[in-house]
Every structure is written in C-alpha cells, then in structure tokens.
C-alpha positions as CSV (number, residue, x, y, z in Angstrom):
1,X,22.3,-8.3,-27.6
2,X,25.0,-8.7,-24.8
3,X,26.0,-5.9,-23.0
4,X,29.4,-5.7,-23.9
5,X,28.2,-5.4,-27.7
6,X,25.5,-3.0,-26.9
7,X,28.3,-0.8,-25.2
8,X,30.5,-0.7,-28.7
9,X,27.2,0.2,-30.7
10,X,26.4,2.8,-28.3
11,X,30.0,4.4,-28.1
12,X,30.2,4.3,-32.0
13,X,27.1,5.9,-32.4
14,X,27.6,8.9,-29.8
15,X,31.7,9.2,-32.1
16,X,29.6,9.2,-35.3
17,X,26.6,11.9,-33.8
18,X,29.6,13.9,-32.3
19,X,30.7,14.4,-36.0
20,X,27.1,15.2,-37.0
21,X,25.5,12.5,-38.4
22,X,21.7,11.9,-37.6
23,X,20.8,8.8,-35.1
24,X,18.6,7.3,-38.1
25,X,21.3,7.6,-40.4
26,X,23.7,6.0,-38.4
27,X,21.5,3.2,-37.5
28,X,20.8,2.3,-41.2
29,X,24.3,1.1,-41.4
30,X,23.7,-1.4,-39.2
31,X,20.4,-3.7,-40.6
32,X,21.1,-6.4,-38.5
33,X,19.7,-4.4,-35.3
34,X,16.2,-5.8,-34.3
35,X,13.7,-2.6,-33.2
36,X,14.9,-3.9,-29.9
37,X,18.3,-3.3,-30.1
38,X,17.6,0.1,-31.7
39,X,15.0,0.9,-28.7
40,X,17.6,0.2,-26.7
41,X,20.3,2.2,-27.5
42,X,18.4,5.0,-28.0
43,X,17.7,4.8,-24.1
44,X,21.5,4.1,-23.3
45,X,22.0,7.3,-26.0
C-alpha cells in the first residue's frame, strides 16, 4: 500500500473512531486490506 493511500485510510479511520465506532468495525468495511495493511495502520493509529 502506498503511503499516500495508507494516509486516507488512516485519517478515515481516526473521523470514523472520533464518532465512536470500534477499529474492527471499521476495518470490516474495507475487505480488501491484507493483515498487513491492517497491521499497519493500527501502528500509524
């Protein structure tokens, strides 16, 4: 995943856990993300 793209995921995620939704929730939304990607953004996050 390309920086840039990994950026958008992470500030969308942060928007939607702001509002109260659970990381694993929001992630399930998005089944194209390898363990990886998830991995990831969970250390950006």
């Amino acid at each position: 995943m390309s920086i840039a793209a990994r950026n958008i995921i992470v500030r969308v995620v942060r928007n939607r856990m702001a509002s109260g939704e659970k990381f694993e929730d929001i992630i399930k939304s998005y089944p194209k993300l390898t363990k990886e990607n998830i991995k990831e953004i969970e250390e950006v996050l």
